[in-house]
N, C-alpha and C positions, 0 to 999 in steps of 0.2 A: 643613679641617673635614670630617669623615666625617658623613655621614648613613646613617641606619637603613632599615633594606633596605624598609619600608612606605614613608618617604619618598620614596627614592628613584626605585621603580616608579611613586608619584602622580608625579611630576615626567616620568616615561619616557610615562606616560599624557596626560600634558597637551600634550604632543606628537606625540600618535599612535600610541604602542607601544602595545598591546594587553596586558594585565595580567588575572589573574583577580581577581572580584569576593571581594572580602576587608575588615574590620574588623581596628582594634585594640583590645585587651582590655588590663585592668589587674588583671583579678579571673578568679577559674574564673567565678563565676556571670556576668558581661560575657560571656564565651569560647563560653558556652553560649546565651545567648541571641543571638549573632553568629549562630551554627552553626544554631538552627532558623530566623533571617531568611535564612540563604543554602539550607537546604532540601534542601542536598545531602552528600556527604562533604563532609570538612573538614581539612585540613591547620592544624595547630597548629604557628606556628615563632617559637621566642625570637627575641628582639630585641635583640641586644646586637652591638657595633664589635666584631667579633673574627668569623674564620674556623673553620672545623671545629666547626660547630654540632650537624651532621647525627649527626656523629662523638660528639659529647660529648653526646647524649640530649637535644637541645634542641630536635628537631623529629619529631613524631607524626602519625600521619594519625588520625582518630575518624571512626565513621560514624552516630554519633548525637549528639543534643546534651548529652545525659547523658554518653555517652563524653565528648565534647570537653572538657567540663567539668573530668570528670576527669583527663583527661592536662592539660589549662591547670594545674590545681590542682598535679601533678609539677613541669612544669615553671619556673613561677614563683616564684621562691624559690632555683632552682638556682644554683651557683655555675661560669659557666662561662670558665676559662682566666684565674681570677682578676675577672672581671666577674658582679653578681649580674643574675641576670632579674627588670626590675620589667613588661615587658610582652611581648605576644605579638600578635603576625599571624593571625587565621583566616580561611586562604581555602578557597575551594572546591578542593578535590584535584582535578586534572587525569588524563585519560586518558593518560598521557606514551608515547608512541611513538618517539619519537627526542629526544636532548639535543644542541645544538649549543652553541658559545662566540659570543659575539660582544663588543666591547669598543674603547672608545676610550681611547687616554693621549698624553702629549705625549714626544715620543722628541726629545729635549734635543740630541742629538750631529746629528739630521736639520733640527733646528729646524720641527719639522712635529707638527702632531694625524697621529698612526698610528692606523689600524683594525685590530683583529686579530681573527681568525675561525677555530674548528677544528669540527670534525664532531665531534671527543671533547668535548664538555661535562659538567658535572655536576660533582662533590665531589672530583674527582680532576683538577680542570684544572692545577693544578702541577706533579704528576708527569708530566701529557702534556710540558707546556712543558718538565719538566727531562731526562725520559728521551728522547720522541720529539718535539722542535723542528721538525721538517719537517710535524709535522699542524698546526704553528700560521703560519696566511695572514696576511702583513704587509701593510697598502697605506698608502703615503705621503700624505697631503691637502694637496695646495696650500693655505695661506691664502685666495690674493685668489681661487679656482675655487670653494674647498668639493668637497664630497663630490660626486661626480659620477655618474650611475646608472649608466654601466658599468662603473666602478668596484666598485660595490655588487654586481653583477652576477657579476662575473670573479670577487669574495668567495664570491657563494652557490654558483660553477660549480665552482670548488677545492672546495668544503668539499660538495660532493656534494647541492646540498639538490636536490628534484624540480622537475621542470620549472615544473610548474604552480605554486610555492610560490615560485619568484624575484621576482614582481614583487609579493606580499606580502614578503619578504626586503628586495626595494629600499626599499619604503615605511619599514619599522622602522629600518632603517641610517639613512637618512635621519631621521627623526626621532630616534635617539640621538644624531645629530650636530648637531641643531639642537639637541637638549635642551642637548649637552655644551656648544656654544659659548654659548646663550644664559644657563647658570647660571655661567660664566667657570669650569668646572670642570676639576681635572688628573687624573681617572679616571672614567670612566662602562662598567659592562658588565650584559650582562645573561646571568645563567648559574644553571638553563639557557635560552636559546632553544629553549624543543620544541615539536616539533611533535606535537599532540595529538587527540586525538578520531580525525573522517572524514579527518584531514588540515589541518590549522586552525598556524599559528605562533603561539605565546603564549610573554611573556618573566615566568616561574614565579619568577626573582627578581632582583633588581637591587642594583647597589652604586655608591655615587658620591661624588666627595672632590671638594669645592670649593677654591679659592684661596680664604684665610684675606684676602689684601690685595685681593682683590676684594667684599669680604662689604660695604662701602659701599655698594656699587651694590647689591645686595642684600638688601636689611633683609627678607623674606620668607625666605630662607634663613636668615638668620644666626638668626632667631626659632626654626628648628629644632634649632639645635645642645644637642644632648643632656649638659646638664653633668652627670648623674649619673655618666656613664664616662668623664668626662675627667679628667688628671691635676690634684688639686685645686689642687698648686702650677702647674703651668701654667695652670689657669683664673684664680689671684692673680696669678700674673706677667703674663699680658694684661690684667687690669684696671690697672694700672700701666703699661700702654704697654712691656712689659720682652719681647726676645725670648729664650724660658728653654726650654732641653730638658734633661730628665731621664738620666742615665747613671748607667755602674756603680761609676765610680772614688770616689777618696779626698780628693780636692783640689778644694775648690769655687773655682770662678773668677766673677770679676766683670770683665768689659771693657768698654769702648763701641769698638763699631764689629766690626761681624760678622770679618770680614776678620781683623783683631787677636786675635778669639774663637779664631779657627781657628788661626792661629800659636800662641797659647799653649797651647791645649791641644797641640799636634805639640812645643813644647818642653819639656811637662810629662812627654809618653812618652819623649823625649830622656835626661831625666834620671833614668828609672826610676821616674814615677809614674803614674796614671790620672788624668786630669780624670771628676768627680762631675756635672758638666754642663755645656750650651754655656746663657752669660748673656751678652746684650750689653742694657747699659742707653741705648743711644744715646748720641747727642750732647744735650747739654746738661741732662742730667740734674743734677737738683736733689736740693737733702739727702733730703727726703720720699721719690722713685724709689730714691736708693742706698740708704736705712733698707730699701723695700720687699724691694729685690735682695737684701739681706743676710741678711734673715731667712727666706726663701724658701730661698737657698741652708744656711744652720743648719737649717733642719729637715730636710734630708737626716742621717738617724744615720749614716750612713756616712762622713760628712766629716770629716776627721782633722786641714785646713789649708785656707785659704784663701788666694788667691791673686789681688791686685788688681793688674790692670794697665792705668793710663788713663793715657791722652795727650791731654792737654789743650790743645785747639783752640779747639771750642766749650763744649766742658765744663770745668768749673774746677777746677782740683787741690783746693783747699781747700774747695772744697762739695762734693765727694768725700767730702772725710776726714771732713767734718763730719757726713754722711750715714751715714758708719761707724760715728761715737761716736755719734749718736742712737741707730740700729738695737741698737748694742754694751747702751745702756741699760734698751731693752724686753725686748733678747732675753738676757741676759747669758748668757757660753758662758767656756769655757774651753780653745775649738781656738784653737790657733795663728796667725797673722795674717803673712801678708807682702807687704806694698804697692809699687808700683813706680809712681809719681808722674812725669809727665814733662811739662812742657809750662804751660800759661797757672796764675800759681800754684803754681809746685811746690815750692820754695821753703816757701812757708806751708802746705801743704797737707802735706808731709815733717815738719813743725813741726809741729802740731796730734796726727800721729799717733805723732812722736817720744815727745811729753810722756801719752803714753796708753801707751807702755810697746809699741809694736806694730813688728812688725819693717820694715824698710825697705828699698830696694834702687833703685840707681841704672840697672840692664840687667835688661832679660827674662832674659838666661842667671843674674845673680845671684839674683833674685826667684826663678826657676822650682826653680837647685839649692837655696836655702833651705827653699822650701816642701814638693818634694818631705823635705828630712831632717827638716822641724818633723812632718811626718806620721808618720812612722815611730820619734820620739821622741828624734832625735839631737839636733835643735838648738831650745832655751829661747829665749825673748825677755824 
């Protein structure tokens, strides 16, 4: 789960990072009366899950409250990168003197929370990282140590920060990395880290992605998750307990068992087609969950064939199928259908979908060359 850059800094703050004093606004007239309570310039910055804000007119400095206003008033309503602005950030604009990078994420192949830190921060930290890699500082964290202050240290001594600004540098490292571990989060950064005014560190803006299977232990986060900008079929498919991503292709799939997800979409490119998305309905899904799956995956227009492949363990072949013909009844469609039944049930489960006129398939390689040719109009059921 991504949270919104306001969020994220209150969470950076609750632990020690130092943030400027800023409001969110939902209206210009909100924006504007933020802007005369903070008393000074005013940085106006949309609020929307998506990068290159700065880039796409989403963020203005005002230096009255009548400007702020006005620029709140451009910017909400924008549409940016396919995301609308329904709110905005107004904080106090800072003296920015220098922008650093600072950032936590979990590096999967180290099995380690990594720290990374460059001296180039700002709107451009991707091209530092893609062009020049050598300005971006890695440091490994032991689990059972945590972050360690020389650690922190050798961070601020590569990335050039001043002397006297290290053991402000230590304190913030430190607190991003309590923030990160205490919200069970898998990215935390803050960009930029600048140093502003007489010489002062302030983290000017922040970004943070929580573990979705941690969000239990968290019901104060989870309460932030901003459903306006989420995909509305993925917010349907977790109310259903359904793990569902969104893709380009033509072929909608339904699996249980993530593992199986992944194969069939690699035998769907096999045979010349695109899986439309990754669906694993779990084990022991019931008719109610597969009706969910099914119409989730029909409202993608771009799906030309659908492509079921269960193994029936815990799950039943035949409340499967029978999952299908419910769904089949709310949503009625006219794609193509090709089932691959295998396991507790299949038998009856093959049966149910026989007699409903829907194609069938005893192997993944038969289900997947079918579905790919029912897409493209070669083969009827």
């Amino acid at each position: 789960m991504n949270l919104q850059e306001y969020q994220s800094k209150r969470i950076f703050a609750k632990f020690g990072v130092p943030i400027p004093r800023g409001e969110v606004a939902t209206t210009a007239t909100a924006a504007r009366d933020i802007a005369r309570r903070l008393g000074t310039r005013v940085v106006i910055k949309s609020q929307v899950l998506v990068g290159g804000r700065g880039k796409a007119g989403g963020i203005k400095l005002a230096s009255t409250p009548d400007e702020a206003e006005m620029v709140a008033e451009r910017i909400l309503g924008m549409d940016i990168k396919g995301l609308k602005v329904r709110k905005v950030l107004v904080d106090e604009a800072a003296d920015i003197k220098k922008e650093l990078y600072l950032g936590l994420v979990i590096d999967r192949a180290q099995r380690r929370v990594v720290m990374m830190g460059s001296s180039e921060g700002g709107v451009d930290i991707e091209e530092v990282a893609a062009q020049t890699p050598e300005k971006i500082t890695k440091i490994a964290i032991d689990p059972f140590l945590g972050l360690k202050d020389y650690q922190a240290r050798e961070m601020a001594m590569t990335m050039g920060v001043n002397r006297e600004l290290v053991g402000d540098f230590i304190r913030i490292a430190q607190a991003l990395y309590t923030a990160f571990m205490q919200s069970d989060a898998s990215l935390a950064e803050i960009n930029p880290l600048a140093i502003v005014g007489e010489g002062k560190l302030v983290g000017l803006d922040g970004k943070m992605s929580v573990d979705d299977n941690a969000l239990f232990r968290h019901p104060d986060l989870d309460e932030m998750r901003d459903v306006d900008e989420e995909d509305p079929y993925e917010a349907e498919a977790r109310r259903f307990g359904l793990s569902y991503v969104k893709l380009d292709g033509e072929i909608g799939c339904m699996v249980n068992g993530a593992g199986l997800a992944m194969a069939t979409m690699d035998i769907i490119k096999f045979y010349g087609g695109s899986p439309a998305n990754f669906l694993d309905v779990g084990g022991g899904a019931q008719a109610d969950k597969v009706a969910a799956a099914l119409r989730i995956i029909l409202s993608d227009k771009n799906v030309k064939a659908v492509l079921f492949n269960i193994f029936g363990g815990i799950t039943r072949c035949d409340e499967v199928a029978r999952g299908i013909l419910t769904a089949l009844k709310e949503v009625p469609t006219t794609v193509p259908m090709v089932a691959r039944l295998v396991g507790t049930n299949e038998a009856e489960g093959r049966a149910i979908l026989a007699d409903a006129h829907m194609g069938t398939a005893s192997t993944l390689d038969e289900a997947a060359d079918k579905a790919v040719r029912a897409s493209r109009g070669e083969l009827a059921f």
